[in-house]
Steps between C-alpha positions, in 0.01 A plus 500: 500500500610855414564721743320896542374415170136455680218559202102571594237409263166676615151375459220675484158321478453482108864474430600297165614159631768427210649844502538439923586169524724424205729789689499338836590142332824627279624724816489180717680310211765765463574479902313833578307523814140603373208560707156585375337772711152570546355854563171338664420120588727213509341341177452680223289405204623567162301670174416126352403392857857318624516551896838496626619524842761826482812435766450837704286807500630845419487609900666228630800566222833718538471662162860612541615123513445456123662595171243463309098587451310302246169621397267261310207638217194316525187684570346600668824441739746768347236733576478371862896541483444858400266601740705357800678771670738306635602315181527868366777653768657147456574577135577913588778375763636235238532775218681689673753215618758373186523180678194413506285362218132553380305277191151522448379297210190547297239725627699564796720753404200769567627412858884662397260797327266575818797490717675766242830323444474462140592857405749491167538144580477198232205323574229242371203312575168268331463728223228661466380899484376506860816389633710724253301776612560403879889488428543792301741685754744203356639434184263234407659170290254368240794381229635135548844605378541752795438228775729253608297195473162666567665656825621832559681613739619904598662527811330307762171441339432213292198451353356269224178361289281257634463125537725390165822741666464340864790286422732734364387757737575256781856411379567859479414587853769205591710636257488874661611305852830380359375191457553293130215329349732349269446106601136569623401627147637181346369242792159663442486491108445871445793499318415193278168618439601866377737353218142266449315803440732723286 
């Protein structure tokens, strides 16, 4: 297990199971300590009805203690995420911190937008108007060619697609902890299937 490397997924009733849960499983692979954090009740039940039982809640949690915050889409729990106040000074105090790392993926990056840390900043998200509108204090990535692998990344913000980019978003955020996803790419086929595809 990697040490102060400590990554939080949060759930939010409504969240989007894969985008979640595909995180937590190639963190634990790479080594990384990941916990997934609720900001209500123990379980949590996903947007296509998946319950899962989250390791902590958000005030039992030493935010400080992690490197990372992971923000899931789904809906409606990115919009649960976004009205949480104390999901939004988690992401303020982790802006302003270059050792620290934030990712929302999907429709979560209107999180990143509420809490106003996107100014100037590279950013994406599912794209559609309503959440290029809601990001529009960024520099919003529509065009394949500018994203690494349907991720990009400015500063300490990383943010991504939907459901098809959870597994390059996730090896990214392992990637951004030092970590290489060299022999976990290959042992899980993602590399074999992207030559498949081409």
């Amino acid at each position: 297990m990697y040490k102060n490397k400590k990554v939080a997924v949060v759930l939010a009733n409504g969240f989007e199971e894969g985008e979640a849960l595909f995180v937590v499983d190639i963190m634990r692979r790479s080594g990384i300590q990941c916990d997934t954090i609720s900001i209500d009740k123990i379980t949590v039940e996903g947007s296509h009805g998946i319950k899962v039982k989250a390791d902590r809640l958000i005030k039992e949690v030493n935010k400080e203690s992690y490197r990372m915050l992971v923000l899931p889409g789904g809906q409606p729990g990115a919009d649960n995420l976004r009205d949480c106040g104390e999901i939004i000074a988690w992401v303020k105090n982790f802006a302003n911190d270059d050792s620290k790392w934030i990712a929302a993926i999907c429709a979560a990056p209107q999180v990143l937008a509420k809490a106003g840390v996107i100014k100037g900043k590279k950013v994406t998200s599912y794209p559609n108007e309503k959440y290029r509108q809601i990001l529009k204090e960024g520099k919003y990535i529509d065009n394949i060619e500018e994203m690494n692998e349907m991720v990009v990344v400015d500063g300490n913000i990383i943010t991504s697609r939907g459901p098809a980019t959870t597994m390059p978003f996730a090896y990214k955020l392992v990637e951004a902890l030092g970590v290489s996803t060299d022999e976990l790419r290959e042992g899980m086929l993602y590399n074999s299937l992207r030559e498949s595809i081409k």
